[in-house]
N, C-alpha and C positions, 0 to 999 in steps of 0.2 A: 706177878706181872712179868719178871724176867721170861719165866718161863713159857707164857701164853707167847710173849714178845718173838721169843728163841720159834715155838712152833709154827708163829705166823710169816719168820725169815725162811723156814726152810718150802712153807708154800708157795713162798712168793718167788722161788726158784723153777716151779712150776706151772706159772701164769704164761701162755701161747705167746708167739710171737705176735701177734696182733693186737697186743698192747700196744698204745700210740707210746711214741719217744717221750713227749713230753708227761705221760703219766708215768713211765720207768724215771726219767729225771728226778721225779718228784718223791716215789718212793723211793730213791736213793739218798737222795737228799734229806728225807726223814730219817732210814736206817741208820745212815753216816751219823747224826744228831744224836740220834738215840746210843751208839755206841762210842762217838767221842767227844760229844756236847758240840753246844756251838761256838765256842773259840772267840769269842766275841768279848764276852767280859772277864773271862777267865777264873772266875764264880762258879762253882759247880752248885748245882741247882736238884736236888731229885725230885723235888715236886715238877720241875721242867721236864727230869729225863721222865719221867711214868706219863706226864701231857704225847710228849714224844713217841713215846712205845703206842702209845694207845690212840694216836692220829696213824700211824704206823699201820696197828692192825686192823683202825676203820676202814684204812684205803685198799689194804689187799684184801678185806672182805668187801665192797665196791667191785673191785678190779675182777674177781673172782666170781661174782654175781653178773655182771659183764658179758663173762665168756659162755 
């Protein structure tokens, strides 16, 4: 999963500027997640972070089907 995760960060550097804000908020907001939790309980969770990767790379395939 790391790895699908890694190749779907490096697409999602190549999604158009016409991406609305609020969809780049959101897949930042998952990346961030994905690579340093969510800070919240301070519980490291992997079955959390692989939910994470994998909400991740449903969105930039979304976003990517979009353009």
């Amino acid at each position: 999963m790391q790895e699908e995760f890694e190749e779907f960060a490096e697409k999602a550097k190549t999604l158009p500027d016409t991406i609305s804000n609020e969809d780049k908020l959101l897949l930042y907001g998952l990346y961030k997640q994905a690579i340093v939790g969510t800070g919240t309980t301070g519980i490291y969770r992997p079955s959390a972070l692989l939910e994470t990767m994998h909400s991740s790379i449903e969105l930039i395939n979304l976003l990517l089907f979009k353009c």
